[in-house]
VEXKEKE-828556 format. One record per residue (C-alpha): residue number from 0; x, y, z. Coordinates in steps of 0.001 Angstrom, whole numbers. Example, Ala and Ser with C-alpha at 12.3 -4.5 7.8 and 13.67 -1.06 7.14 Angstrom:
+-----+---------+---------+---------+
! num !      c1 !      c2 !      c3 !
+-----+---------+---------+---------+
!   0 !   12300 !   -4500 !    7800 !
!   1 !   13670 !   -1060 !    7140 !
+-----+---------+---------+---------+
END
This chain:
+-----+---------+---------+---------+
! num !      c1 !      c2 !      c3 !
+-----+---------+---------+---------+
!   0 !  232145 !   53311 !  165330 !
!   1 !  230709 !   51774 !  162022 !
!   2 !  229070 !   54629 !  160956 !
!   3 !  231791 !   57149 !  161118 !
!   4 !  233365 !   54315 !  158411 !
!   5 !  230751 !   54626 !  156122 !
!   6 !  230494 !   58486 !  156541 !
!   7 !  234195 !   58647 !  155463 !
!   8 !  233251 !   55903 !  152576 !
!   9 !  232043 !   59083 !  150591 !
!  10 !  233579 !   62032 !  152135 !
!  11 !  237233 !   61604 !  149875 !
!  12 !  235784 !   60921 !  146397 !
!  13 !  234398 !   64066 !  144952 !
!  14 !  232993 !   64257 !  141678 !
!  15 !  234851 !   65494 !  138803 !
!  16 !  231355 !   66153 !  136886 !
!  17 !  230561 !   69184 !  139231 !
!  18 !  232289 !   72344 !  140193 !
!  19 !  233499 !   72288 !  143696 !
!  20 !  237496 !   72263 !  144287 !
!  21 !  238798 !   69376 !  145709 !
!  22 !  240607 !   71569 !  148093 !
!  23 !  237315 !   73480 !  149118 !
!  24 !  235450 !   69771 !  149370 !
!  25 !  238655 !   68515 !  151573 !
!  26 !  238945 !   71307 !  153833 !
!  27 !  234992 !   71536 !  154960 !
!  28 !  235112 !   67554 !  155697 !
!  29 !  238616 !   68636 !  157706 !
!  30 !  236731 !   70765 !  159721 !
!  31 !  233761 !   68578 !  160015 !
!  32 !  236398 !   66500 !  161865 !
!  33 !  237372 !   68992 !  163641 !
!  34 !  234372 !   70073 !  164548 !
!  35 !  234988 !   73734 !  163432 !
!  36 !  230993 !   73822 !  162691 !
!  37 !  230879 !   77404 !  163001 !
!  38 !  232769 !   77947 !  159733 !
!  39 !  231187 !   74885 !  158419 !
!  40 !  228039 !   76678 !  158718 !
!  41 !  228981 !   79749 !  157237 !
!  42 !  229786 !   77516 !  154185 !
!  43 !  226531 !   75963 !  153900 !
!  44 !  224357 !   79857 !  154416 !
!  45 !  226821 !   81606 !  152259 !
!  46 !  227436 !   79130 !  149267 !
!  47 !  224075 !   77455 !  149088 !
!  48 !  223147 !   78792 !  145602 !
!  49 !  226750 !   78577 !  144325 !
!  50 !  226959 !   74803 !  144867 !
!  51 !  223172 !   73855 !  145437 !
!  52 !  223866 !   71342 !  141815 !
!  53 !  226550 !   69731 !  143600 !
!  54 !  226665 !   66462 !  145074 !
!  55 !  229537 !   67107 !  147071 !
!  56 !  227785 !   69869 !  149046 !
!  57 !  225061 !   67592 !  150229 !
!  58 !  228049 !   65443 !  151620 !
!  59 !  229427 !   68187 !  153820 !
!  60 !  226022 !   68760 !  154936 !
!  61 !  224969 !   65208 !  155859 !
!  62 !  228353 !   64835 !  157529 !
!  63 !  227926 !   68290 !  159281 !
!  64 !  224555 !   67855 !  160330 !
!  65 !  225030 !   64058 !  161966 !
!  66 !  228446 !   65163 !  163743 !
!  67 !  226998 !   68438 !  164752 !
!  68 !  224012 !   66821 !  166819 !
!  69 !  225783 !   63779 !  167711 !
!  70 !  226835 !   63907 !  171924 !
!  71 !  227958 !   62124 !  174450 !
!  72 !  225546 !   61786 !  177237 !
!  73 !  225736 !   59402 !  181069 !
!  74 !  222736 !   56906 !  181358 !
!  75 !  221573 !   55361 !  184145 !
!  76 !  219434 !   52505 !  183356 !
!  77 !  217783 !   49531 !  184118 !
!  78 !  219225 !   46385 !  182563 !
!  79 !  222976 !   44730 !  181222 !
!  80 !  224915 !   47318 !  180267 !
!  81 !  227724 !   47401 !  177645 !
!  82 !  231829 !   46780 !  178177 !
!  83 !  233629 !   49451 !  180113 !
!  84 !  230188 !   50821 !  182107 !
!  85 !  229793 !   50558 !  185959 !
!  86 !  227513 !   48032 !  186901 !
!  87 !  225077 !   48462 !  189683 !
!  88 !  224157 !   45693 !  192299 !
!  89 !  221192 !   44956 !  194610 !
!  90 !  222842 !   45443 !  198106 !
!  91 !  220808 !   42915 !  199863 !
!  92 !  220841 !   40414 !  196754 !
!  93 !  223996 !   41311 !  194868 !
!  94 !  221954 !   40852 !  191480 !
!  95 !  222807 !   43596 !  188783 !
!  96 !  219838 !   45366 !  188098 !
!  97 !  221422 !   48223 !  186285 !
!  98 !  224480 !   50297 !  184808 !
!  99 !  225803 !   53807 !  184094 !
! 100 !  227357 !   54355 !  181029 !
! 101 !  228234 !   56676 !  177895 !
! 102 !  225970 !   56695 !  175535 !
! 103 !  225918 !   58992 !  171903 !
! 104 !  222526 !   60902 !  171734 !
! 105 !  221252 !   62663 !  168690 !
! 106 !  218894 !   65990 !  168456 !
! 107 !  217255 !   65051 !  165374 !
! 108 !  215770 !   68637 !  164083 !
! 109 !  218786 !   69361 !  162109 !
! 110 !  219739 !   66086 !  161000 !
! 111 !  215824 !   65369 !  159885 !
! 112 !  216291 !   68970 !  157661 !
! 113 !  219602 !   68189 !  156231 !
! 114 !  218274 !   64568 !  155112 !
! 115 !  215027 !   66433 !  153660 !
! 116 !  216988 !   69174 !  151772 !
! 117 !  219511 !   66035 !  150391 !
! 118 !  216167 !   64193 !  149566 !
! 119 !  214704 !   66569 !  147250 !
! 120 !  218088 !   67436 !  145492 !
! 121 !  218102 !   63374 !  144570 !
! 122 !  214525 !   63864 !  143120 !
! 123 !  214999 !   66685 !  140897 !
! 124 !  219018 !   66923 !  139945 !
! 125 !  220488 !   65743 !  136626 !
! 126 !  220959 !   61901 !  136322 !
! 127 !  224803 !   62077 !  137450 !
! 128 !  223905 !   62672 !  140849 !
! 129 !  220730 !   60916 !  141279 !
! 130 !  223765 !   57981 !  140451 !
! 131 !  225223 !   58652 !  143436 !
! 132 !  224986 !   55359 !  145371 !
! 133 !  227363 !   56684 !  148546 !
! 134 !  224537 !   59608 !  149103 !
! 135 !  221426 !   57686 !  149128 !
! 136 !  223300 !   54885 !  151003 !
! 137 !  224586 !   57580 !  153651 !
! 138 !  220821 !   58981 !  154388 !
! 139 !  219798 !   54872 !  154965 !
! 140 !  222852 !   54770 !  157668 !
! 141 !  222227 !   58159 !  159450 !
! 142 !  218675 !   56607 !  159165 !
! 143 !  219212 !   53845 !  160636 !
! 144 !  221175 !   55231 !  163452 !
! 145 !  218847 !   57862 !  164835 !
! 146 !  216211 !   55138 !  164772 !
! 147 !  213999 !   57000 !  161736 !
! 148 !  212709 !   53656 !  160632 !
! 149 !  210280 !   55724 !  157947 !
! 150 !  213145 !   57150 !  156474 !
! 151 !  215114 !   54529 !  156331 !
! 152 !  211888 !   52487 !  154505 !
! 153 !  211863 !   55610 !  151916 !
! 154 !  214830 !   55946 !  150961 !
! 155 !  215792 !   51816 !  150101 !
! 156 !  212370 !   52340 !  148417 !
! 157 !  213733 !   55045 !  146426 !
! 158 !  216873 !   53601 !  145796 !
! 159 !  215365 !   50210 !  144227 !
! 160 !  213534 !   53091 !  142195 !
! 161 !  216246 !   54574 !  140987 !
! 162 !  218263 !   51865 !  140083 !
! 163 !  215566 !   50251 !  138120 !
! 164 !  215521 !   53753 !  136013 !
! 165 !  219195 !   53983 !  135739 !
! 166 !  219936 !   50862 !  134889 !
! 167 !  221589 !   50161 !  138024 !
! 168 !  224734 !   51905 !  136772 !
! 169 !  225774 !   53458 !  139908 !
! 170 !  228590 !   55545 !  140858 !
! 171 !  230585 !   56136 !  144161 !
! 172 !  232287 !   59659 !  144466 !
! 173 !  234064 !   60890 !  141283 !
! 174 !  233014 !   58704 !  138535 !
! 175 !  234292 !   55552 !  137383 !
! 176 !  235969 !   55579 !  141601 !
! 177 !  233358 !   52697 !  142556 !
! 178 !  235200 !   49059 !  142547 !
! 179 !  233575 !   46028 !  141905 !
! 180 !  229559 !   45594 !  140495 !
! 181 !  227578 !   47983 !  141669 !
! 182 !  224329 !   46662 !  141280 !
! 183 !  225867 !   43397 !  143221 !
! 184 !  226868 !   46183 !  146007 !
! 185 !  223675 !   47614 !  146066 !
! 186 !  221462 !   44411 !  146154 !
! 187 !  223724 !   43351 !  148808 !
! 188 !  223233 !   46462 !  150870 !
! 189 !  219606 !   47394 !  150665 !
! 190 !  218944 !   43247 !  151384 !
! 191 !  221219 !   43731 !  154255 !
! 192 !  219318 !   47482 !  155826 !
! 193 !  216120 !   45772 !  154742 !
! 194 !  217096 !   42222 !  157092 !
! 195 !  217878 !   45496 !  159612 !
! 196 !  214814 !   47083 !  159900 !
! 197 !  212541 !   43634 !  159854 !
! 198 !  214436 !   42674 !  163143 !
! 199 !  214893 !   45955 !  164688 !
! 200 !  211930 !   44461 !  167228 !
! 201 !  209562 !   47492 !  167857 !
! 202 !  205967 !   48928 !  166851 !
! 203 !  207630 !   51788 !  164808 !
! 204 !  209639 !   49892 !  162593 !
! 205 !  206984 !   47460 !  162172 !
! 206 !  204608 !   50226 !  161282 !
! 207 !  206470 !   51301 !  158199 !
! 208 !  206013 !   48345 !  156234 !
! 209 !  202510 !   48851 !  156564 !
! 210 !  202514 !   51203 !  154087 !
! 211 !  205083 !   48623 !  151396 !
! 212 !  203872 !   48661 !  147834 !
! 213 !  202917 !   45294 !  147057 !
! 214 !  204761 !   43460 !  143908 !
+-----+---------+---------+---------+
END
C-alpha cells in the first residue's frame, strides 16, 4: 500500500530539537502497528499538554488516527473489479457486469479532527516545526486518500506558503536527516498531488479550485 510507505517516511526520524524520547516516539508508532490504540489513546488524552510543542506527537496522532479508522470492508458493485476479486456474470449473456471484493473504508470524523488539531499546531508553532516537510506532506497523502479534495487544496496551498517564508529550507524528521534538495523534493511533490487532484475526474475536486488565488 503506498501510503503506509509514506506514513513510515516520517514515523523513524524524530526531532532532536524537541523533547520527546526516542524510545517513547518508537514505542507509540510500535503500537500504532500493532494496533494497540487503546494505549495509544491514553497517550494522546494524558500527555497532550506535555508534548503539545512537539512535532513528533502530531506524527503519532496522524498515524493513529488514519490506522485507527482505516477497515476492511466486502463490496458488491457494479463494474470491473480489481485482481484477486470474484467476478460476477450475466447468466443468460455471460457478460461481467460486476464483482465482490475487499475494499479499505475510512470513518473520517477522527481522521478530519486529528488533521485539524495538526493544522493549527503548523500555523502557530516555532519555525522548526512549521519546517517540517514530512508533516505537511503526510496531511496532503491522508488527504488525498480519504478523498478530502479541500484539504488536500489547503494544505499544498499552505505549503507553497510556507516555503516561500522559510526560504524553502525544509527539514525531514530530526534535522539535517532530509537527503537531497529539498525545495527540488518539494516542487516535485506538490506538482505531482497538484497533477493528482486536476485529474481526479469529479465535481468535488473540481470545486476546490474554484476558490485558487490567482497569481
Amino acid at each position: 500500500m503506498i501510503f503506509r510507505t509514506v506514513l513510515t517516511l516520517f514515523v523513524f526520524l524524530p526531532s532532536i530539537a524537541y523533547s520527546m524520547d526516542n524510545n517513547l516516539f518508537q514505542d507509540m508508532i510500535n503500537k500504532v502497528n500493532t494496533k494497540d490504540f487503546v494505549t495509544i489513546e491514553k497517550f494522546l488524552a494524558n500527555d497532550r499538554n506535555t508534548y503539545s510543542r512537539d512535532p513528533e506527537f502530531y506524527v503519532i496522532l496522524l498515524n493513529y488516527s488514519f490506522y485507527k479508522d482505516m477497515q476492511k470492508s466486502v463490496v458488491v458493485e457494479k463494474g470491473k473489479g480489481k485482481k484477486g476479486d470474484l467476478v460476477l456474470k450475466d447468466k443468460n449473456s455471460g457478460e461481467e457486469v460486476g464483482f465482490i471484493g475487499s475494499r479499505e473504508v475510512h470513518d473520517d470524523e477522527l481522521i478530519i479532527k486529528s488533521i485539524k488539531e495538526t493544522r493549527e499546531a503548523l500555523k502557530y508553532f516555532n519555525k522548526y516545526f512549521n519546517h517540517r516537510l514530512d508533516i505537511h506532506l503526510g496531511i496532503v497523502h491522508i488527504a488525498e486518500s480519504i478523498k478530502r479534495w479541500d484539504i488536500m487544496k489547503e494544505q499544498l496551498l499552505d505549503i507553497i506558503k510556507v516555503s516561500k517564508f522559510i526560504d524553502n529550507k525544509w527539514t525531514w524528521g530530526s534535522i539535517g536527516s532530509m537527503q537531497g534538495d529539498p525545495k527540488k523534493f518539494m516542487m516535485d511533490t506538490v506538482q505531482a498531488k497538484v497533477h493528482n487532484l486536476f485529474y481526479v475526474e469529479c465535481s468535488e475536486a473540481d470545486d476546490t479550485w474554484k476558490l485558487y488565488p490567482k497569481p
